[in-house]
Every structure is written in structure tokens, then in C-alpha cells.
TITI-571373 format. One record per atom (N, C-alpha, C): residue number from 1; residue in three letters; atom name; x, y negated, z negated. Coordinates in Angstrom, 3 decimals. Example, Ala and Ser with C-alpha at 12.3 -4.5 7.8 and 13.67 -1.06 7.14 Angstrom:
<recs>
REC;resi;resn;name;east;north;up
REC;1;ALA;N;13.190;5.690;-7.800;
REC;1;ALA;CA;12.300;4.500;-7.800;
REC;1;ALA;C;13.200;3.300;-7.800;
REC;2;SER;N;12.850;2.250;-7.080;
REC;2;SER;CA;13.670;1.060;-7.140;
REC;2;SER;C;12.900;-0.030;-7.870;
</recs>
This chain:
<recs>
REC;resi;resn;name;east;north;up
REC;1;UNK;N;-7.815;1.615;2.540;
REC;1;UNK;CA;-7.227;0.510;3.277;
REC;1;UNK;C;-6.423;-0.340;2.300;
REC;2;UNK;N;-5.444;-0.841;2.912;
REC;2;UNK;CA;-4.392;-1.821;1.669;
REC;2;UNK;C;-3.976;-3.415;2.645;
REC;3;UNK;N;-4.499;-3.747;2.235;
REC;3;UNK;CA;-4.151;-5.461;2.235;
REC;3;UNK;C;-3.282;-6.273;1.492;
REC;4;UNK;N;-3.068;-7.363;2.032;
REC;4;UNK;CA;-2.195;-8.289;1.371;
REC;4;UNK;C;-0.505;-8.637;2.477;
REC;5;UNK;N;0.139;-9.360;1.427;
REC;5;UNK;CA;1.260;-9.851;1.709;
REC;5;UNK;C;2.451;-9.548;1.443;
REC;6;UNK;N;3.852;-9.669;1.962;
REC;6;UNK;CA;4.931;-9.737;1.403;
REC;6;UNK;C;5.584;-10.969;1.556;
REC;7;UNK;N;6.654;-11.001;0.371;
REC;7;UNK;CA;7.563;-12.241;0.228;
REC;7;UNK;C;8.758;-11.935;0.726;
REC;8;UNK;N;9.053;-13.028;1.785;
REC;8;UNK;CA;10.242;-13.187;2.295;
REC;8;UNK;C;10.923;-14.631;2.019;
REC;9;UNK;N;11.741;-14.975;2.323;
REC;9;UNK;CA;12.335;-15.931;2.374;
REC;9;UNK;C;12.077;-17.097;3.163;
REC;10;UNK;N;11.341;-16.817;4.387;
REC;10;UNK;CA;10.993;-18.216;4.966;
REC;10;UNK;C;9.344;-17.934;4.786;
REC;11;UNK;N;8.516;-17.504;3.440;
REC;11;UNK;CA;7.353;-17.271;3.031;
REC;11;UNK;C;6.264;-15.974;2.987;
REC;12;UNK;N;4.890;-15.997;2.787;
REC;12;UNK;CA;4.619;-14.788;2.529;
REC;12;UNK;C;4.300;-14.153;4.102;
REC;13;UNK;N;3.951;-13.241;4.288;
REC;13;UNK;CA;3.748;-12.208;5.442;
REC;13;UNK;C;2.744;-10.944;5.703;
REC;14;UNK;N;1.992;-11.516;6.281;
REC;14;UNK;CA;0.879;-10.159;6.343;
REC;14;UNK;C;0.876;-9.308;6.261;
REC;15;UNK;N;0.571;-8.048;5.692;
REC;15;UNK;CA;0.676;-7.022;6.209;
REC;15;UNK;C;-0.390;-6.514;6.811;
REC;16;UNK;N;0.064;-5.190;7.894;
REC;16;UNK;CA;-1.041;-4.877;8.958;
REC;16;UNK;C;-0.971;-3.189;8.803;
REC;17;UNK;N;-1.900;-2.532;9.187;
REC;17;UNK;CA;-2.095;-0.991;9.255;
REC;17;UNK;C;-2.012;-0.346;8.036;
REC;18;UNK;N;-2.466;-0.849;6.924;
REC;18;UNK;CA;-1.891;-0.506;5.158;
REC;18;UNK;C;-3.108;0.431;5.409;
REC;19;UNK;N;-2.275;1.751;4.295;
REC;19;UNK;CA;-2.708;2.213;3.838;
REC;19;UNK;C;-2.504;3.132;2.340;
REC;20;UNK;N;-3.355;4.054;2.062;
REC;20;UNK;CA;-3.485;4.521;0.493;
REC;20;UNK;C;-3.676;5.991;1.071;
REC;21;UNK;N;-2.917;6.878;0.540;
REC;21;UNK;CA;-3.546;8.245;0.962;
REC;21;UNK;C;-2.955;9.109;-0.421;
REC;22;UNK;N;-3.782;9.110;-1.513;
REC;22;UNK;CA;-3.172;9.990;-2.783;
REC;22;UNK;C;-2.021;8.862;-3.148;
REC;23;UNK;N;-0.672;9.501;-3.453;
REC;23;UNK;CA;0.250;8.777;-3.899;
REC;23;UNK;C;1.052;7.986;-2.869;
REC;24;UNK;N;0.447;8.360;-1.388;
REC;24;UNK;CA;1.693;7.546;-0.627;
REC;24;UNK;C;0.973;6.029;0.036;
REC;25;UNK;N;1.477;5.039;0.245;
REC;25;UNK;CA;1.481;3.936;0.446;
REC;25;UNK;C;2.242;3.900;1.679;
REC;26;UNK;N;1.673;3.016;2.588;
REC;26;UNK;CA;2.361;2.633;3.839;
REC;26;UNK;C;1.408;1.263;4.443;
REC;27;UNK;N;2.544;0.550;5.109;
REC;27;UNK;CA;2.101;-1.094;5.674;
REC;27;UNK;C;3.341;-1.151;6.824;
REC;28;UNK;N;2.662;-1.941;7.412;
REC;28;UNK;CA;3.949;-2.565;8.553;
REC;28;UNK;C;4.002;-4.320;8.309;
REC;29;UNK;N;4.689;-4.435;8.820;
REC;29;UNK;CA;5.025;-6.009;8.585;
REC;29;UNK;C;5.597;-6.954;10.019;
REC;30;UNK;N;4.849;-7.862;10.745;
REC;30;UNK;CA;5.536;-8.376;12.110;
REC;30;UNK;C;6.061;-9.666;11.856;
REC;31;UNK;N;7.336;-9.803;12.000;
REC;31;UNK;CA;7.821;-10.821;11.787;
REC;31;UNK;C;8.784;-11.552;13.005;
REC;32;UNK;N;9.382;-12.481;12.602;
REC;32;UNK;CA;10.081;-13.238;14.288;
REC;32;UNK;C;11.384;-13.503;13.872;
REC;33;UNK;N;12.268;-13.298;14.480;
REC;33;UNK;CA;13.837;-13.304;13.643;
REC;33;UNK;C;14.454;-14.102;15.077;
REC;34;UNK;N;14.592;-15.301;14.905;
REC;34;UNK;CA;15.581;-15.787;16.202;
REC;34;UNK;C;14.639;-15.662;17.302;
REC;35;UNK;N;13.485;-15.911;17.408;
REC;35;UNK;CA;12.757;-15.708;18.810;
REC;35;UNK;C;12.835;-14.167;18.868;
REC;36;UNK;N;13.152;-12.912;18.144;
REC;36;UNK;CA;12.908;-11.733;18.206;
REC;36;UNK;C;11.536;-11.588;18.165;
REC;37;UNK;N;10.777;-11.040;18.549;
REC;37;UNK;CA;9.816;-10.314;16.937;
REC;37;UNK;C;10.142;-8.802;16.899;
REC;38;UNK;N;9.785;-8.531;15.211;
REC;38;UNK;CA;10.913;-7.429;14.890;
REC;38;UNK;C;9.390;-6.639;14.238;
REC;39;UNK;N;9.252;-5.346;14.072;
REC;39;UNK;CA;7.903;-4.554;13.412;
REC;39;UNK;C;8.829;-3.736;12.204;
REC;40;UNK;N;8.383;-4.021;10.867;
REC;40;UNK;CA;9.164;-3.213;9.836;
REC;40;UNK;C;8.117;-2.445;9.429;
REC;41;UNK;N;8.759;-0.949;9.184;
REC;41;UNK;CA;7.110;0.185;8.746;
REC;41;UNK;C;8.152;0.549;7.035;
REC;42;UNK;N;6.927;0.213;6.655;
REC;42;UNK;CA;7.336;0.101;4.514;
REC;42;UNK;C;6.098;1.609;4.855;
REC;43;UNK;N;7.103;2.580;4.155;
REC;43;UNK;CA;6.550;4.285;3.446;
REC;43;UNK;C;6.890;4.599;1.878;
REC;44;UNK;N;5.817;4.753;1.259;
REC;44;UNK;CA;6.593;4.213;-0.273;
REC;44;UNK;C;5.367;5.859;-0.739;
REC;45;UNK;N;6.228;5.899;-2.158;
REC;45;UNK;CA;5.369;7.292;-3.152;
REC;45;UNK;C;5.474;6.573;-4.419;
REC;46;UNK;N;4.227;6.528;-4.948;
REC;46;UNK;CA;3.321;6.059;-6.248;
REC;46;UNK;C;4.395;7.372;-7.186;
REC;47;UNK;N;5.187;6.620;-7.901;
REC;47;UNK;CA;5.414;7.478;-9.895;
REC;47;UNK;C;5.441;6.421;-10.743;
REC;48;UNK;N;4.901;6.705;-11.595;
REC;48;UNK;CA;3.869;6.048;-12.678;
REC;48;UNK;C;4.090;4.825;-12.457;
REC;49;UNK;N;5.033;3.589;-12.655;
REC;49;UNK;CA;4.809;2.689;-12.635;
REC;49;UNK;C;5.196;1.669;-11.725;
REC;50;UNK;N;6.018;2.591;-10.898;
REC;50;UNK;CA;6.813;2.023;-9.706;
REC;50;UNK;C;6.209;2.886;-8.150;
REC;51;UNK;N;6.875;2.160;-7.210;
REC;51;UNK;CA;6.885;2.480;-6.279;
REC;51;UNK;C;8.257;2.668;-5.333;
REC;52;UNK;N;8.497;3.697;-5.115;
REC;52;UNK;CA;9.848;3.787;-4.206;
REC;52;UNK;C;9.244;3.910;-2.848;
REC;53;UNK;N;9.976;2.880;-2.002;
REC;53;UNK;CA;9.960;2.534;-0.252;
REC;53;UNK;C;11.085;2.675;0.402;
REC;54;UNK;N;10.857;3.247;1.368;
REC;54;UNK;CA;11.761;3.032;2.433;
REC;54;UNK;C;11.014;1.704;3.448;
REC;55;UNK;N;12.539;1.179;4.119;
REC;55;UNK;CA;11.930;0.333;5.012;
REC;55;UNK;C;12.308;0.894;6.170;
REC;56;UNK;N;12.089;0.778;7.436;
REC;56;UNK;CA;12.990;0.259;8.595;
REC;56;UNK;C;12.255;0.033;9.743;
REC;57;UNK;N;13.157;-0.840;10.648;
REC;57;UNK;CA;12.898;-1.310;11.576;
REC;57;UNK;C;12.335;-0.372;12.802;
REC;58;UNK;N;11.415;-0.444;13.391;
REC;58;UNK;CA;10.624;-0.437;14.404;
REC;58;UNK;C;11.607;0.529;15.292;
REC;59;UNK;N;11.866;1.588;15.804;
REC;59;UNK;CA;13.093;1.789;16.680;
REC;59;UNK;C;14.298;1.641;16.371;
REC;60;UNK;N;14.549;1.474;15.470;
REC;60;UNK;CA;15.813;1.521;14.188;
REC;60;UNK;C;16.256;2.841;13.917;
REC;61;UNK;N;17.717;3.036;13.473;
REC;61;UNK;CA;17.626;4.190;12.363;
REC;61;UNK;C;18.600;3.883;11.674;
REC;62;UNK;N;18.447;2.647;11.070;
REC;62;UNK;CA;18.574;2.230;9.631;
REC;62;UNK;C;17.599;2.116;8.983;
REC;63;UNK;N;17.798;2.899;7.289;
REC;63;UNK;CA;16.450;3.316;6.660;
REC;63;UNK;C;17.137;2.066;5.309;
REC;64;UNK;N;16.426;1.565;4.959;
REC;64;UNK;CA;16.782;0.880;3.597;
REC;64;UNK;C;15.873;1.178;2.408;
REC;65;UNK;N;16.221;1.806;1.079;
REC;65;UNK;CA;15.642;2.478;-0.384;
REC;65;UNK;C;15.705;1.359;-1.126;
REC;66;UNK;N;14.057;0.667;-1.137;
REC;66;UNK;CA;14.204;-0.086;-2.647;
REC;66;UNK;C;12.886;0.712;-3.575;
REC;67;UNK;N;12.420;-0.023;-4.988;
REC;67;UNK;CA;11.698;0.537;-5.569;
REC;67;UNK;C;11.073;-0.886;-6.190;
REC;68;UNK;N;9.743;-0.644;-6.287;
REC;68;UNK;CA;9.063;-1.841;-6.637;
REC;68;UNK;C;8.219;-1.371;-7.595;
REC;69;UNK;N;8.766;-2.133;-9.329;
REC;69;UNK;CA;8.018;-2.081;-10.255;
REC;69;UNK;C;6.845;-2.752;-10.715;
REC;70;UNK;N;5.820;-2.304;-11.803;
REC;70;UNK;CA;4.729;-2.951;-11.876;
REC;70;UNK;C;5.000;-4.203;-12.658;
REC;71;UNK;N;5.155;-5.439;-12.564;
REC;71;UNK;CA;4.960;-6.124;-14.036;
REC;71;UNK;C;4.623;-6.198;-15.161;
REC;72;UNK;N;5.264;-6.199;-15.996;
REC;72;UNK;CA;4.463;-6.113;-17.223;
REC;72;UNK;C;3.955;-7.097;-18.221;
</recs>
């Protein structure tokens, strides 16, 4: 199970349905855009110190590639 938050711009954000399975990582995120509410599903693969994600929207098929490193 994977818990926690993300940072956005109008603050942090729950995440819901996380999970850990070997190297892959996955969370969704519900957020409200203009009286929308919008569901983003984050699918990411563990290499060594980073994480590469895709995002996208709920019924979307726009996919967006970022990669999230560890701090050091």
C-alpha cells in the first residue's frame, strides 16, 4: 500500500488507491479545477534512483512523462 501526498500549486493532495507492486508504483489523485473534479492516475517504474511517471487524466488521452528523483 502507498500513502501520502502530492504538491500542487494551490497545496498538498491526497493520494488514493497507491500502490507498490515490485518496481511499479501507481496512485490516483482527485482534485477540483473550476468546479470540475478531475481523477489523475500517476503509473511510474522504480530505476535506481528515480522514478519515471506517466500522468493522465481520467478519460483523457493525453499522457504526460515526468521523472521524479530521490534527493540527495
Amino acid at each position: 500500500k502507498l500513502t501520502g501526498t502530492t504538491s500542487t500549486p494551490g497545496g498538498d493532495v491526497p493520494i488514493s488507491d497507491g500502490t507498490v507492486k515490485g518496481d511499479d508504483v501507481a496512485f490516483n489523485v482527485s482534485m477540483s479545477f473550476n468546479g470540475n473534479d478531475v481523477k489523475l492516475i500517476y503509473k511510474g517504474k522504480v530505476a535506481g534512483d528515480e522514478i519515471k511517471f506517466t500522468r493522465q487524466r481520467e478519460g483523457g488521452d493525453r499522457v504526460t512523462d515526468f521523472v521524479a528523483k530521490r534527493a540527495k
